[in-house]
LOFITI-914750 format. One line per 3 residues: for each residue x, y, z of C-alpha. Coordinates in steps of 0.5 Angstrom, whole numbers. Example, Ala and Ser with C-alpha at 12.3 -4.5 7.8 and 13.67 -1.06 7.14 Angstrom:
BEGIN
25,-9,16 ~ 27,-2,14
REM end
This chain:
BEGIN
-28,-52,13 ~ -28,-53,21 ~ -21,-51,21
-20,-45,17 ~ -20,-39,22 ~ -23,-32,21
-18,-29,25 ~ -9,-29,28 ~ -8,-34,21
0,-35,19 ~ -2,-30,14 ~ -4,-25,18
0,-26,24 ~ 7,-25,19 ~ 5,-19,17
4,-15,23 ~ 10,-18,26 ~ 14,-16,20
11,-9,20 ~ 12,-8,28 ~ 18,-10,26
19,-4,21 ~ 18,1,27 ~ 11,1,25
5,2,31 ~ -1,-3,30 ~ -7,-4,32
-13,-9,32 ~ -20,-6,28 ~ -24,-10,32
-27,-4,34 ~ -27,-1,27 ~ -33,-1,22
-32,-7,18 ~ -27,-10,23 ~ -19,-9,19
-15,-14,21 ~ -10,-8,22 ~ -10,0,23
-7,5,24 ~ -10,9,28 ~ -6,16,28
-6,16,20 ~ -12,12,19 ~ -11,8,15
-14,1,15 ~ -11,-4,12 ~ -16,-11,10
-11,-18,9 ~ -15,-21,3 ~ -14,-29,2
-16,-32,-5 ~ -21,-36,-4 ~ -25,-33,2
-25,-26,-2 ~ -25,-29,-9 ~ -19,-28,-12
-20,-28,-20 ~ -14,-32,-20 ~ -12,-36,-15
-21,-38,-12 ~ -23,-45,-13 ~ -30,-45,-14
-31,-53,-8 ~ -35,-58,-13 ~ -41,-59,-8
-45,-54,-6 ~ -43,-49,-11 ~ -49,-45,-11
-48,-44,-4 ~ -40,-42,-5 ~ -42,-37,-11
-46,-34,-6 ~ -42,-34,0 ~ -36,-31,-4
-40,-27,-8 ~ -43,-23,-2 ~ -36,-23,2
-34,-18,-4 ~ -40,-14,-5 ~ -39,-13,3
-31,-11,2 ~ -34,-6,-3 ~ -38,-3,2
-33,-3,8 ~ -29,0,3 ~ -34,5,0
-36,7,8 ~ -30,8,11 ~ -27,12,6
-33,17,7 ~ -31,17,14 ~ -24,20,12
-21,13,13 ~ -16,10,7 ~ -17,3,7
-11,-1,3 ~ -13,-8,1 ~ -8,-14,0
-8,-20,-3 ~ -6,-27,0 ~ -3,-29,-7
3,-22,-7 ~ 6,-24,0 ~ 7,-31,-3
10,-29,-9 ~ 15,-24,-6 ~ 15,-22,2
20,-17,3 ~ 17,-14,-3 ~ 11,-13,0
13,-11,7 ~ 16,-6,4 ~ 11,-3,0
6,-4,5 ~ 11,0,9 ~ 12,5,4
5,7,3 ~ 2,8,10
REM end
């Protein structure tokens, strides 16, 4: 576990280079509530790379067979936090856009597009 890093993953290194690539003017949300990993600052719009595991995709999150309370709290908090963050940034006049990890594996280009499409 050591090794999974929070921030600047393959995952979301791709996606912000292939929206820069659109045309798109990114920013990092370091600065904002809730810390998006990608913002928009003139439209404000903040968009959240959700990986399965980490966000608890009901899908694709496999639970660790060893200290499973542990991880059911951890995952479990992590959603209600996204709630939060979601409910707190929209009260701000923030549109906030979730993505999730298992999409882009699926199909990309498509979801570049429609993540161009939408913001």
């Amino acid at each position: 576990m050591r090794q999974i890093r929070s921030k600047n993953t393959g995952f979301e290194v791709a996606i912000f280079l292939a929206l820069k690539k659109k045309g798109i003017a990114l920013g990092r949300g370091e600065a904002v509530y809730g810390k998006p990993d990608i913002i928009l600052r003139k439209r404000k719009t903040a968009i959240f790379l959700d990986s399965c595991f980490w966000h608890g995709c009901r899908w694709h999150c496999r639970m660790p067979r060893t200290k499973v309370l542990y991880w059911q709290k951890k995952i479990g908090g992590n959603k209600a936090r996204a709630r939060k963050v979601n409910r707190f940034l929209r009260n701000d006049g923030w549109r906030v856009i979730r993505v999730w990890e298992h999409k882009f594996k699926r199909d990309f280009d498509g979801q570049i597009n429609l993540l161009h499409g939408s913001v």
